[in-house]
LUMSELO-507640 format. One line per field, with one value per residue: z, y, x of N, C-alpha, C, CB in turn. Coordinates in steps of 0.05 Angstrom, whole numbers, always signed. Glycine has a CB too. Layout:
# residues N
n_Z <- c(Z_...)
n_Y <- c(Y_...)
n_X <- c(X_...)
ca_Z <- c(Z_...)
ca_Y <- c(Y_...)
ca_X <- c(X_...)
c_Z <- c(Z_...)
c_Y <- c(Y_...)
c_X <- c(X_...)
cb_Z <- c(Z_...)
cb_Y <- c(Y_...)
cb_X <- c(X_...)
END
This chain:
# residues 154
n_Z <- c(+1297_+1296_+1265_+1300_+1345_+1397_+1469_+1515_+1565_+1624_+1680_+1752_+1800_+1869_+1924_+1967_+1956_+1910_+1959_+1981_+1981_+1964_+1918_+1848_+1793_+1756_+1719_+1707_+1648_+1584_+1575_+1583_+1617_+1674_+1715_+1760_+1781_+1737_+1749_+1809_+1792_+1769_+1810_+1840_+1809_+1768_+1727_+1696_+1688_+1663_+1608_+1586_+1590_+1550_+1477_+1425_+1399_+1431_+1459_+1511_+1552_+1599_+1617_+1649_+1657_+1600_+1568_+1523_+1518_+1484_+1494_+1511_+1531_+1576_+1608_+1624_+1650_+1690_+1729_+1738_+1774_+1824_+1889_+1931_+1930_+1952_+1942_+1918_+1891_+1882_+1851_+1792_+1730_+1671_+1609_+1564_+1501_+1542_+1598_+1661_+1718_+1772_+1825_+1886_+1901_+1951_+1977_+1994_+2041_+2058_+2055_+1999_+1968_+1928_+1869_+1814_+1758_+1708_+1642_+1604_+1548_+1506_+1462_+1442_+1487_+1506_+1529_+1486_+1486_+1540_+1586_+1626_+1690_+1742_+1800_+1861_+1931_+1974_+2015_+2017_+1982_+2007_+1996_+1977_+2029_+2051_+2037_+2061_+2042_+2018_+2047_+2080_+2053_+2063)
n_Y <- c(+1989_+2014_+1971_+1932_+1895_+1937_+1924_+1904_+1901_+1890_+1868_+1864_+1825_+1821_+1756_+1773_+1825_+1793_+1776_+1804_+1836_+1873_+1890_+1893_+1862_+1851_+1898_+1920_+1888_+1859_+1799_+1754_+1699_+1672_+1657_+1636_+1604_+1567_+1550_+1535_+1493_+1454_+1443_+1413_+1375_+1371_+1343_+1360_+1411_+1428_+1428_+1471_+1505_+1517_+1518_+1472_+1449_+1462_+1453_+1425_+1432_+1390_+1403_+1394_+1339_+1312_+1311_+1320_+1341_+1328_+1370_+1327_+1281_+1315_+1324_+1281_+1261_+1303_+1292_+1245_+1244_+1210_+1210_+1273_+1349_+1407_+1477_+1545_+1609_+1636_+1676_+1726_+1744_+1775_+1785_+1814_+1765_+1724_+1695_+1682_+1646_+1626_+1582_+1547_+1476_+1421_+1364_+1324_+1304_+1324_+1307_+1316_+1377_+1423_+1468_+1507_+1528_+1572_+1578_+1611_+1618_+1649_+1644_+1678_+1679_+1629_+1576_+1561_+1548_+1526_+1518_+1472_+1482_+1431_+1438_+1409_+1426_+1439_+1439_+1466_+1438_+1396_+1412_+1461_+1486_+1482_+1522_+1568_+1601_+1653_+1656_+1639_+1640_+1686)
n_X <- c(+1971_+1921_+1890_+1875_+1836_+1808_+1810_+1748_+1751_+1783_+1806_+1830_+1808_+1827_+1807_+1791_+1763_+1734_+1701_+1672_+1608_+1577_+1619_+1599_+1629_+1612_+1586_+1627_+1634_+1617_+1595_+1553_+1566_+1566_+1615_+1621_+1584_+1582_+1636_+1612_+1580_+1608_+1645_+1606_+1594_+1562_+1527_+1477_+1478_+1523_+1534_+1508_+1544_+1581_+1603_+1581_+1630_+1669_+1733_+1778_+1832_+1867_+1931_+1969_+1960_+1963_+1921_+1860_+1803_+1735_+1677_+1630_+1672_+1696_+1653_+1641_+1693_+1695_+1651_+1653_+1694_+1725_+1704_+1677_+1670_+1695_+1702_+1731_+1733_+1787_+1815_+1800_+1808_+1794_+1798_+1764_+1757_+1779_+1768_+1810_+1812_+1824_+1820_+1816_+1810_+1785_+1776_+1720_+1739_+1775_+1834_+1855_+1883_+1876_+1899_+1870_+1887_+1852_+1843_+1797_+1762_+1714_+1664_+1611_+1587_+1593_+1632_+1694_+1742_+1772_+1831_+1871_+1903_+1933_+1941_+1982_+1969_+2017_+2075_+2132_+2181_+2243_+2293_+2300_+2273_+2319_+2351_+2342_+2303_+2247_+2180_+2123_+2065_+2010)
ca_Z <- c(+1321_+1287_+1261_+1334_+1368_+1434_+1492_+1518_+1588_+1642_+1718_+1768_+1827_+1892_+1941_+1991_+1941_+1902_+1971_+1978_+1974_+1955_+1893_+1819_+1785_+1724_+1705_+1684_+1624_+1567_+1582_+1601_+1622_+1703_+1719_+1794_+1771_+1722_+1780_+1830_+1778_+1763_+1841_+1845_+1789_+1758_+1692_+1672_+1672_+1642_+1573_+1578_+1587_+1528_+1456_+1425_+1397_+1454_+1470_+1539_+1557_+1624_+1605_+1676_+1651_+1565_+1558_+1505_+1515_+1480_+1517_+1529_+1548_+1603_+1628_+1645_+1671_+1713_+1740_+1745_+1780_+1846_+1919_+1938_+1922_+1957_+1927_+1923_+1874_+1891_+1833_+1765_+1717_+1654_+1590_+1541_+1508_+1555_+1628_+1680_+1736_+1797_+1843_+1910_+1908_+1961_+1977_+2021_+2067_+2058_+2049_+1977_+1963_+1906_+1861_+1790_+1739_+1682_+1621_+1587_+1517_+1506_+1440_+1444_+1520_+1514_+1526_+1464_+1490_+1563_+1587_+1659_+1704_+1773_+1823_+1895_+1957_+1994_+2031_+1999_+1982_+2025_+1983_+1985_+2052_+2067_+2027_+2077_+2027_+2020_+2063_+2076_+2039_+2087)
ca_Y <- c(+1992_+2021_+1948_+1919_+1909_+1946_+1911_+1916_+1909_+1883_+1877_+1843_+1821_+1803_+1742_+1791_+1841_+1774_+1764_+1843_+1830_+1908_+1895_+1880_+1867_+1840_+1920_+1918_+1865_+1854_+1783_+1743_+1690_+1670_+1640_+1631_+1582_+1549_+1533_+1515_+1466_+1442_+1431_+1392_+1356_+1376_+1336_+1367_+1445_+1435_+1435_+1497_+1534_+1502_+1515_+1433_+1442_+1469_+1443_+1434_+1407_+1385_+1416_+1374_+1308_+1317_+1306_+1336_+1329_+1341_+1373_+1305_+1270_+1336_+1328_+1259_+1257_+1317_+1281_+1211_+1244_+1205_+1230_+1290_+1360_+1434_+1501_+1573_+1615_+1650_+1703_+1724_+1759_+1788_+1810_+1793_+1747_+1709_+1690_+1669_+1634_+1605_+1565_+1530_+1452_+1404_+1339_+1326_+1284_+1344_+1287_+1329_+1401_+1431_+1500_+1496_+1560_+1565_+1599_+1611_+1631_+1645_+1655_+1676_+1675_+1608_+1567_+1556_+1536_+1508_+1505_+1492_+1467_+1430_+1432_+1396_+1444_+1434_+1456_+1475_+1417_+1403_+1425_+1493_+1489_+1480_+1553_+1586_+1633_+1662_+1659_+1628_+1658_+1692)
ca_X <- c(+1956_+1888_+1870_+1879_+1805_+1809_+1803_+1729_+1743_+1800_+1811_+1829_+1791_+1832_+1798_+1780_+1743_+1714_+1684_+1655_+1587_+1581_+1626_+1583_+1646_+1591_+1585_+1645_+1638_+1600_+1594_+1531_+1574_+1566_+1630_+1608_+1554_+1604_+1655_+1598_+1572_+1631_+1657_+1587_+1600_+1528_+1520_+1452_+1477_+1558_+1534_+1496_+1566_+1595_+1594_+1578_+1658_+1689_+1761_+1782_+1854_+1893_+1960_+1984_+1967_+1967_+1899_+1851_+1770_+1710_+1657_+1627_+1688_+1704_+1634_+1646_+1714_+1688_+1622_+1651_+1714_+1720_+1691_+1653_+1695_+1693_+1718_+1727_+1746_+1809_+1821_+1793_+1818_+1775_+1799_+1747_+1736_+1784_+1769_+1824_+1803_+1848_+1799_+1817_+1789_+1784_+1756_+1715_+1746_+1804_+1857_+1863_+1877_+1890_+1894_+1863_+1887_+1839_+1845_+1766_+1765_+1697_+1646_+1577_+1580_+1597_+1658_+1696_+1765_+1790_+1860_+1865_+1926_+1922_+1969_+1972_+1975_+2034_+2088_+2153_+2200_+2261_+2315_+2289_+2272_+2348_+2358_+2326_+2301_+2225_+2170_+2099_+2041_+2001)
c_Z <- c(+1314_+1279_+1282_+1342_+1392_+1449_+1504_+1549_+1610_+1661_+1733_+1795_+1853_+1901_+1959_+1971_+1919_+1926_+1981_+1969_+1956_+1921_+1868_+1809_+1747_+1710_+1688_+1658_+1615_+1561_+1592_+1615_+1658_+1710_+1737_+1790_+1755_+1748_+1792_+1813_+1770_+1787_+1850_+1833_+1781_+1731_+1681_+1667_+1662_+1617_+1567_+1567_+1561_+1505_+1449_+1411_+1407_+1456_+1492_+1541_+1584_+1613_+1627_+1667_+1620_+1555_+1542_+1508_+1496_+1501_+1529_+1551_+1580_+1624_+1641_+1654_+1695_+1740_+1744_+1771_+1809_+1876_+1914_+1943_+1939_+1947_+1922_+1903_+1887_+1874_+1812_+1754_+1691_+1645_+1559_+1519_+1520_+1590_+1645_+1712_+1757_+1822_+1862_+1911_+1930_+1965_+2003_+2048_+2070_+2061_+2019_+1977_+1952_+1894_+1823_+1782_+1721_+1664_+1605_+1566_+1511_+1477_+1451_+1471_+1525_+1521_+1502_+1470_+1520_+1573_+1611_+1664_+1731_+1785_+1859_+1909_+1970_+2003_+2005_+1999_+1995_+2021_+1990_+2014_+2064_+2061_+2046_+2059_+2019_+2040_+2061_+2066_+2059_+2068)
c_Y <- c(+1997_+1996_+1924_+1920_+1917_+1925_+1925_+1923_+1887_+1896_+1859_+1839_+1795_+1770_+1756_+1814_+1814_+1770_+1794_+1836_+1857_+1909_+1880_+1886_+1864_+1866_+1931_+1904_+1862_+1825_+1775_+1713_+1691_+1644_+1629_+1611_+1568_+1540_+1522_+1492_+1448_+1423_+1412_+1374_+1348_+1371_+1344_+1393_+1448_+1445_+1450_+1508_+1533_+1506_+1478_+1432_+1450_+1445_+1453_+1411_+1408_+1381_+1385_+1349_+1298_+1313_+1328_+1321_+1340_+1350_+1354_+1291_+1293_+1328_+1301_+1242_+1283_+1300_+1255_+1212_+1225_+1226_+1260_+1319_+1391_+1457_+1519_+1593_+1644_+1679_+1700_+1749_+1758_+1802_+1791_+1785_+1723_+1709_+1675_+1667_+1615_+1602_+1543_+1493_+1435_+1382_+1338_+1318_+1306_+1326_+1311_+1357_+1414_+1461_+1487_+1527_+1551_+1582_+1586_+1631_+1626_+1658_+1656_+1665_+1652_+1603_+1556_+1541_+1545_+1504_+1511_+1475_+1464_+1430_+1423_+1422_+1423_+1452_+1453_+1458_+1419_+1413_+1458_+1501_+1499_+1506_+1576_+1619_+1629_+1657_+1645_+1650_+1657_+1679)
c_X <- c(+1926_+1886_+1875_+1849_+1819_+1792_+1776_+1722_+1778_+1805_+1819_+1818_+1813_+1815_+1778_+1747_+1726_+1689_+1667_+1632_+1570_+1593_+1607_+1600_+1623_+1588_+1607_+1651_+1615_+1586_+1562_+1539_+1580_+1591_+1635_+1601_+1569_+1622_+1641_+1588_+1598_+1649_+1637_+1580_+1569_+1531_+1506_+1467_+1508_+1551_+1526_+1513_+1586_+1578_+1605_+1601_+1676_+1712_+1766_+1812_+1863_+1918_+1979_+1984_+1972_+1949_+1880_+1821_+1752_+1697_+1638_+1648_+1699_+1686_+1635_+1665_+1712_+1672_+1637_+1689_+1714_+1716_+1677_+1673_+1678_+1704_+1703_+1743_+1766_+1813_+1807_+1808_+1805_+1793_+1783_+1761_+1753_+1781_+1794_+1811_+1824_+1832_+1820_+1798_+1797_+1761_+1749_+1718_+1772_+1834_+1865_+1858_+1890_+1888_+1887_+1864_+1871_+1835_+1819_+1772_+1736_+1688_+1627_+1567_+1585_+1625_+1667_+1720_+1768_+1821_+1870_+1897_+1929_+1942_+1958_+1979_+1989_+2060_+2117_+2178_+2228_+2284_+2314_+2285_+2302_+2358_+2360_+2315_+2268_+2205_+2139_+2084_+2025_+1970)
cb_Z <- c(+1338_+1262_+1230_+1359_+1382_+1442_+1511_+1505_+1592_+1634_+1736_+1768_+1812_+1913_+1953_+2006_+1922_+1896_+1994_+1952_+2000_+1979_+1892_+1804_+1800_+1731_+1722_+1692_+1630_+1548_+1595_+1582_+1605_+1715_+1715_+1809_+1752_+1696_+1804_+1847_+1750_+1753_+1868_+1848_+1800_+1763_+1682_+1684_+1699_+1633_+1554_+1595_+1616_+1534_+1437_+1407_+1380_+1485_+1453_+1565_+1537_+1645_+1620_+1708_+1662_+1549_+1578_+1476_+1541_+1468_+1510_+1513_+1527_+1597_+1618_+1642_+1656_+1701_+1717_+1699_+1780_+1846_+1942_+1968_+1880_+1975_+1902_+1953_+1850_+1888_+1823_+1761_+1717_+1663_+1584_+1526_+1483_+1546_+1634_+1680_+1722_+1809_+1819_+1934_+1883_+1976_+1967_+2021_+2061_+2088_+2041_+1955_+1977_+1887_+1870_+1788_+1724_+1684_+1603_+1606_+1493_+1528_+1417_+1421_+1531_+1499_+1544_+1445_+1468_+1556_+1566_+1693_+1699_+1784_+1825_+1912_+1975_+1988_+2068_+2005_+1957_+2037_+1951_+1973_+2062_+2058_+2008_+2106_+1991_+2002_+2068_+2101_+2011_+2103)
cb_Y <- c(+2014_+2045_+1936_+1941_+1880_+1980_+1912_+1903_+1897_+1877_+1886_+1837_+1804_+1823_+1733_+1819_+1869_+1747_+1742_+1871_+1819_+1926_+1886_+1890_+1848_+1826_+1937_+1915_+1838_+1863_+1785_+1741_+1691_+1662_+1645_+1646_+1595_+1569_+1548_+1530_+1474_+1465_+1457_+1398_+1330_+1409_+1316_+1372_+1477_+1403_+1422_+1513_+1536_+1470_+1541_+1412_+1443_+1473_+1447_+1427_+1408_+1359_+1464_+1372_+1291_+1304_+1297_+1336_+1332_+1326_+1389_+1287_+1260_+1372_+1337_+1244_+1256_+1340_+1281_+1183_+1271_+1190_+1240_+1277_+1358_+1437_+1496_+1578_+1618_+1630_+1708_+1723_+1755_+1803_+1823_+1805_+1740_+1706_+1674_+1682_+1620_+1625_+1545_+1553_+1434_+1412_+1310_+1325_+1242_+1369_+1244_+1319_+1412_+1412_+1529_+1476_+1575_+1555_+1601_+1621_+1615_+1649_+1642_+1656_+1680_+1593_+1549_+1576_+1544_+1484_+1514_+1481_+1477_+1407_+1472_+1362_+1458_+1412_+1444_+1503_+1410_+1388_+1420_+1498_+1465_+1456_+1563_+1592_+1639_+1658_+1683_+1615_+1649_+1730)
cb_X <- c(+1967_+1878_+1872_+1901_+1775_+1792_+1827_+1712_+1700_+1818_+1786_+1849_+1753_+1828_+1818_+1818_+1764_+1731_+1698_+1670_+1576_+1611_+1655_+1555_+1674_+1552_+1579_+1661_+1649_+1610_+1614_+1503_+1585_+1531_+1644_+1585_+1524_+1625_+1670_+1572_+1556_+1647_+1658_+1570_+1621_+1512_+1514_+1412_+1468_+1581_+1524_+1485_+1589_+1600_+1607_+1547_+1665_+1672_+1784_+1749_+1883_+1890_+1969_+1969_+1942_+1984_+1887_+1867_+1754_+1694_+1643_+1620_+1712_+1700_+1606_+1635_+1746_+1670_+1589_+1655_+1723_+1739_+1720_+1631_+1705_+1697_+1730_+1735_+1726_+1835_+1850_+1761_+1842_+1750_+1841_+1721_+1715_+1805_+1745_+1849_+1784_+1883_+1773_+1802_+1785_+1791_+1767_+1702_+1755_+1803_+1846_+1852_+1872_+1884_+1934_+1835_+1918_+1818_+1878_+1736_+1789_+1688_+1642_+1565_+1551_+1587_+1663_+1695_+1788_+1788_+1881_+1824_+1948_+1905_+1990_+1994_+1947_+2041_+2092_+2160_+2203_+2266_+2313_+2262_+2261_+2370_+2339_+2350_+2327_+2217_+2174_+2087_+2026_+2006)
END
């Protein structure tokens, strides 16, 4: 246990208290990493400021489809993704030097809406490693349905 680093910081931040304009969860972490500004660039599919957040051999994979990018190829299957995208970041979770992230996306025509988990592994404030997973929003398939067992998420 003595040649273990200690953990420098972990928490978790509800939806509701993400949206607490009152809370500076940032005092808690040693981090200069704005993961806000990473998602919103990311939901706007902003090619000049991606590569800031990125070390130039960052690995990023989509677990969902089996894909493995460089930090070029991410930035332009992000930016070249089709239509015009909205989102909100749902949860985080902080334990340096990994970030979790579970973000709300839709499109803008809201035909699509999805949930994106993301596991950030960061160096030197940057991103060093990526590993997200998308899932569709929907309702709860009919098999299950027929169970009659759990309940809608409020």
């Amino acid at each position: 246990m003595d040649n273990q680093r200690p953990l420098k910081a972990f928490y978790f931040l509800s939806h509701e208290q993400y949206l607490n304009k009152d809370l500076n969860y940032n005092n808690f972490i040693e981090e200069d990493m704005n993961i806000e500004a990473f998602f919103k660039d990311v939901i706007e599919q902003n090619r000049e400021a991606l590569p800031a957040y990125f070390n130039d051999d960052a690995i990023i994979r989509w677990h969902c489809s089996n894909e493995e990018f460089t930090v070029e190829e991410y930035i332009r299957a992000n930016c070249e993704y089709p239509g015009k995208w909205r989102g909100r970041i749902e949860r985080i979770e902080r334990c340096d030097p990994l970030i979790i992230l579970v973000g709300k996306v839709v499109s803008e025509k809201g035909d699509i809406s999805c949930y994106v988990t993301s596991f950030i592994r960061l160096e030197n404030d940057r991103i060093a490693q990526m590993d997200e997973y998308w899932a569709d929003e929907g309702e709860a398939p009919e098999w299950r349905k027929k169970m009659g067992i759990g309940k809608t998420i409020a």
